[in-house]
N, C-alpha and C positions, 0 to 999 in steps of 0.2 A: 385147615385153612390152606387154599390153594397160597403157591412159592410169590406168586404175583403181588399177590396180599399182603403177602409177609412184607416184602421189596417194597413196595409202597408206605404200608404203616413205619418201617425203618427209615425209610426216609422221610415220611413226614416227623420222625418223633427225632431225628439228627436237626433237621431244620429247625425244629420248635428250638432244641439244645444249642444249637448255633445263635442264631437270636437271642436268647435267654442270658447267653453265656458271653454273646461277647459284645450284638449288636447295641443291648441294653445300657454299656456303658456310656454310649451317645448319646441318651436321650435327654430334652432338653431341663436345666434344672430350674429353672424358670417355674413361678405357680403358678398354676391352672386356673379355668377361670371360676373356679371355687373359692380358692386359696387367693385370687387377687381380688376378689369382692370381698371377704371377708376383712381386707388390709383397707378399704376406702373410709376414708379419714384419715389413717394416720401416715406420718412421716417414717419411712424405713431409710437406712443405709445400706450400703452396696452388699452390704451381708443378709441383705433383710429381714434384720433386726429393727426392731420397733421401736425409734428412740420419741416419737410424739406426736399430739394429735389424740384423738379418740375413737376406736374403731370395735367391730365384734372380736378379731382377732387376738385382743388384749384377754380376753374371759378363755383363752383355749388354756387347756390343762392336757399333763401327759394322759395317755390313754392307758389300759391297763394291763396291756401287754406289752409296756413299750420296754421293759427289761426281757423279753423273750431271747431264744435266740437268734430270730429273723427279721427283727425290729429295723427300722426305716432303710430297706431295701438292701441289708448287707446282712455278712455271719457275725456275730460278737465271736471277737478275740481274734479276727484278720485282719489285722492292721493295714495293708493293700488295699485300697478304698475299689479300686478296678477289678483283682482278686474278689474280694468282699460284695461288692453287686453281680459279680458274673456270677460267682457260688450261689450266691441265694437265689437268683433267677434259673439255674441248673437241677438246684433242690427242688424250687415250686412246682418244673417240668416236668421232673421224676414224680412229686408226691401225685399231682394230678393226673400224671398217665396211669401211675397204681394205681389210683380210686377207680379213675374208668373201666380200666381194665379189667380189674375186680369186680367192677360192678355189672360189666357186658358180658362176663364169665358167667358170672350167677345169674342172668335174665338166660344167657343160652341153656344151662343146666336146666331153668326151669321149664325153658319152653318145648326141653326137643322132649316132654315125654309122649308117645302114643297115645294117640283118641282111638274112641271104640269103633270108627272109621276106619283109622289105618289100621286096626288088626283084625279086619272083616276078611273071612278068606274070598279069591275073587271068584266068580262063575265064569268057569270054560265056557265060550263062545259069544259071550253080553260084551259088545262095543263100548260100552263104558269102562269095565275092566280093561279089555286091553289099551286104551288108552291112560290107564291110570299105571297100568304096570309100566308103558312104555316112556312114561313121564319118569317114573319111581327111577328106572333106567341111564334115562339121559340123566337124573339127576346125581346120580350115584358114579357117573364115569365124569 
């Protein structure tokens, strides 16, 4: 990978980390508007907490990795709520850039091998050779 590349992907993956890590702790805490149709009917206080009224939201239950360790948007066992969302959105960035990574690793491995094309020797003087050699060329400088 040409230095350009590198410089580039580092900084898109500093930005992602930036964001992740610090922009994230601004975001609004407010429900979406998932999470505030699900509340129509009932009565919530300022903690929105469901204190009456009848709504869908009454039937929700923990989900089943809500004891993980990256359960609703922080690390368990960082007490620093600001800490604790900037970490788990730092972690999320690292795990997904591995995956890709990984994963445009092994798609490159599989694709660079030779067809029975590229390892056809060429014919001195056929115009298509040299145009393929002179491709091969540029592509390799």
């Amino acid at each position: 990978m040409k230095n350009r590349s590198w410089a580039f992907l580092a900084g898109g993956l500093l930005v992602a980390l930036l964001l992740a890590g610090v922009v994230s702790n601004y975001a609004s805490s407010h429900p979406d508007g998932l999470d505030s149709s699900l509340l129509k009917g009932c009565t919530v206080d300022a903690d929105d907490n469901i204190v009456g009224g009848t709504c869908p939201a009454q039937q929700a239950r923990d989900h089943e990795l809500a004891d993980s360790p990256l359960a609703d948007y922080g690390v368990r066992g960082v007490r620093n709520s600001f800490v604790s969302t900037g970490l788990s959105g730092v972690l999320g960035v690292l795990v997904t850039f591995a995956i890709g990574a990984g994963g445009f690793w092994l798609l490159r491995r599989r694709g660079g091998t030779p067809t029975d094309a590229d390892a056809a020797t060429p014919t001195e003087g056929d115009p298509a050779t040299s145009v393929a050699v002179r491709r091969r060329a540029d592509a390799a400088s």
